[in-house]
C-alpha positions in Angstrom: 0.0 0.0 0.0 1.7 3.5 -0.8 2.1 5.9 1.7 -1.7 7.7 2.3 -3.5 4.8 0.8 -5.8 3.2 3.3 -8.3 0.0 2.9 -12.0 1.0 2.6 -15.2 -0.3 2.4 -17.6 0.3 -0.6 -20.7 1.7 1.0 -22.9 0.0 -2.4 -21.4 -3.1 -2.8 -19.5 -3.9 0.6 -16.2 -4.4 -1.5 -12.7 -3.5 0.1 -10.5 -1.1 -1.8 -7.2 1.3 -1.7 -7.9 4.5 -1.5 -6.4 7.0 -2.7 -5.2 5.0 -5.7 -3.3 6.6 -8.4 -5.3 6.6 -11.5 -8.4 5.3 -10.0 -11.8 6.4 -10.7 -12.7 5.4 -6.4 -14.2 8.1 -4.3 -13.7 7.9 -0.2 -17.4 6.3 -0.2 -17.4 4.1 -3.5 -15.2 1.8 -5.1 -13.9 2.1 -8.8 -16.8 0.0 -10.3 -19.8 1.6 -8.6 -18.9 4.9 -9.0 -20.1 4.4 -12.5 -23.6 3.2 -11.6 -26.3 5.7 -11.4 -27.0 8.1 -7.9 -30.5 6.3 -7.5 -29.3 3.0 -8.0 -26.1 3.5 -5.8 -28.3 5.2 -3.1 -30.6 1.9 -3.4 -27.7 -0.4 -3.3 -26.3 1.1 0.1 -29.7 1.0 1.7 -30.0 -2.2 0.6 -26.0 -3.0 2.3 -26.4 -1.2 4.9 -29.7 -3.8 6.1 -27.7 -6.9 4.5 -24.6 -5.9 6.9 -27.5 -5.4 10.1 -29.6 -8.5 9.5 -26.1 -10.8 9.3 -24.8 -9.0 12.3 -28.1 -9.6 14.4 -27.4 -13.0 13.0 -24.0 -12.9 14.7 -25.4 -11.9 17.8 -28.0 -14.5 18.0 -25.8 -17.6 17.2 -23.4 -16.1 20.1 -26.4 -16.3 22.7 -27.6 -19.6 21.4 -24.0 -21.2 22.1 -23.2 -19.3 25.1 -23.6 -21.5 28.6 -26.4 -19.7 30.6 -26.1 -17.1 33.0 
């Protein structure tokens, strides 16, 4: 990784990414390939992320409490 280039997260698609990269079309928020797709359909892929990343995280959570001895 060159110096000032740090690992993010696509908000749309959830994909990791350098950024800043030299010649690279990737914002801060977005990664190279959905920086192309339309404003609408980026906002409706990040809603739709966002509740993708909460639902498997509640997940998470629940498979924790189901193994864990009781209290």
């Amino acid at each position: 990784m060159a110096s000032g280039e740090r690992q993010r997260t696509c908000r749309a698609c959830g994909k990791k990414f350098d950024y800043p990269a030299k010649g690279s079309a990737a914002t801060r928020h977005h990664c190279e390939d959905c920086v192309t797709v339309p404003a609408e359909t980026r906002k409706t892929m990040e809603r739709l992320n966002s509740r993708v990343t909460q639902l498997e995280n509640q997940l998470r959570r629940l498979e924790l409490k189901s193994t864990s001895p009781p209290a």
